[in-house]
C-alpha positions in Angstrom: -20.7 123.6 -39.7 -18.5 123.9 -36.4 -19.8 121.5 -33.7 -18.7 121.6 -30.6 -19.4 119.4 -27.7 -18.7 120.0 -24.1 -19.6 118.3 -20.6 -19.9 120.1 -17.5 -19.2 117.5 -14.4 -19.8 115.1 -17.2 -17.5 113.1 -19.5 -18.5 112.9 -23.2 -19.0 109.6 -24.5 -18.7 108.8 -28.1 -22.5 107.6 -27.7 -23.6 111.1 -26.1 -21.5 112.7 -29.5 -23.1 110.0 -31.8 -26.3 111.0 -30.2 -26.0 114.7 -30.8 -24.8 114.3 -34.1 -27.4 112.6 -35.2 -30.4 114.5 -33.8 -28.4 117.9 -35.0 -29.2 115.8 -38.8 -32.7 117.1 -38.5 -31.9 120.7 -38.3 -29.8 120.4 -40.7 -32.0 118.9 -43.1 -34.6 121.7 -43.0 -32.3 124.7 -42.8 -28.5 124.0 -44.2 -27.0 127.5 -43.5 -25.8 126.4 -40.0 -22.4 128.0 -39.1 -21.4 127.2 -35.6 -23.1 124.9 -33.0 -22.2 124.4 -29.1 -23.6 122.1 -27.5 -23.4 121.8 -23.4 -24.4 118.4 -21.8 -23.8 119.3 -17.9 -25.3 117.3 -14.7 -26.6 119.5 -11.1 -26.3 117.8 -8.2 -29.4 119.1 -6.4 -29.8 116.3 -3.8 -28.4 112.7 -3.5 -31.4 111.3 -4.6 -32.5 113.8 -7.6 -29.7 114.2 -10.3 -30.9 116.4 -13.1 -29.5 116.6 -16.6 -29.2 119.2 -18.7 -28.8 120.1 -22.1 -28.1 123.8 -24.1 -27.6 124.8 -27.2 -26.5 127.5 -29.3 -26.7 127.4 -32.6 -25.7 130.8 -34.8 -27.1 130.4 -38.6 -26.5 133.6 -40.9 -28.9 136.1 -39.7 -29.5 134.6 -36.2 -28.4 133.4 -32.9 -30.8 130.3 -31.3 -30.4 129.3 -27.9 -32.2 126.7 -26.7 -32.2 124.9 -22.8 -33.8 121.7 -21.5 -33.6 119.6 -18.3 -34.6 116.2 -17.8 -33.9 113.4 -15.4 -32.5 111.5 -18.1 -29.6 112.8 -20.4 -31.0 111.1 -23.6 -34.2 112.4 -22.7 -32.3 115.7 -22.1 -31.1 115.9 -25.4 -34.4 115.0 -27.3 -36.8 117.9 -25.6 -33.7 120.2 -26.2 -33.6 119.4 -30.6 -37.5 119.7 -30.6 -37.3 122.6 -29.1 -34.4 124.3 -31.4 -36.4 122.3 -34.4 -39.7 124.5 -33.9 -37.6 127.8 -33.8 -35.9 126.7 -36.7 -38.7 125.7 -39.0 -40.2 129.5 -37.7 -37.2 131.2 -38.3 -37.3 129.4 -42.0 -40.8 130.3 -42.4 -40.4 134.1 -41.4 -37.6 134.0 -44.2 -39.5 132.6 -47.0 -42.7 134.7 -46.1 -40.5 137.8 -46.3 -38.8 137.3 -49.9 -42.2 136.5 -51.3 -44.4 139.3 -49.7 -44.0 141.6 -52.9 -45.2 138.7 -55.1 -48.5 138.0 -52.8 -50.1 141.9 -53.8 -49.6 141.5 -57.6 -53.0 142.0 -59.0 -51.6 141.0 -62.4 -52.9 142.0 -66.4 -56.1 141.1 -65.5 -57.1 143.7 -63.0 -55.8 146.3 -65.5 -58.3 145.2 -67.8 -61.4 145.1 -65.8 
């Protein structure tokens, strides 16, 4: 898996990364065919008293290309709205998968109904 971290008006700490890295765990423990990841931590300046935070992602696994976005005030907040997010397209994504390879299987009637 290529990761790649980047900060827009931002500097990337080694906790952000550390961060990151381990909330990017989870997706790869339910779907391990993850080829390239970037992510993009980046701050707008709206007004002097409102800084938002925002996160994106884009994750490209065999077969498809996820791109997720979330804003919080909060970059660690940011960052957690953004991997639920990609999680639940993920774990849809897996589930379309499986329910595809095994849709042949489902309308077997089997020796029995020959019988009968």
């Amino acid at each position: 898996m290529n990761l790649k971290i980047s900060g827009h008006h931002l500097e990337v700490t080694p906790a952000l990364r550390a961060y990151v890295e381990s909330k990017l765990e989870r997706i790869k423990r339910h779907f391990d065919n993850v080829i390239d990841v970037t992510v993009t931590l980046s701050v707008d300046s709206l007004t002097e008293k409102e800084k938002r935070q925002r996160a994106e992602i884009n994750l490209h696994v065999r077969g498809k290309d996820f791109h997720v976005e979330s804003e919080a005030q909060d970059m660690y907040a940011a960052i957690d709205l953004l991997m639920d997010k990609l999680d639940r397209q993920v774990l849809k994504h897996k589930d379309k998968i499986q329910d595809h390879q095994h849709d042949g299987i489902k309308r077997y009637t089997g020796p029995e109904a020959e019988v009968a």
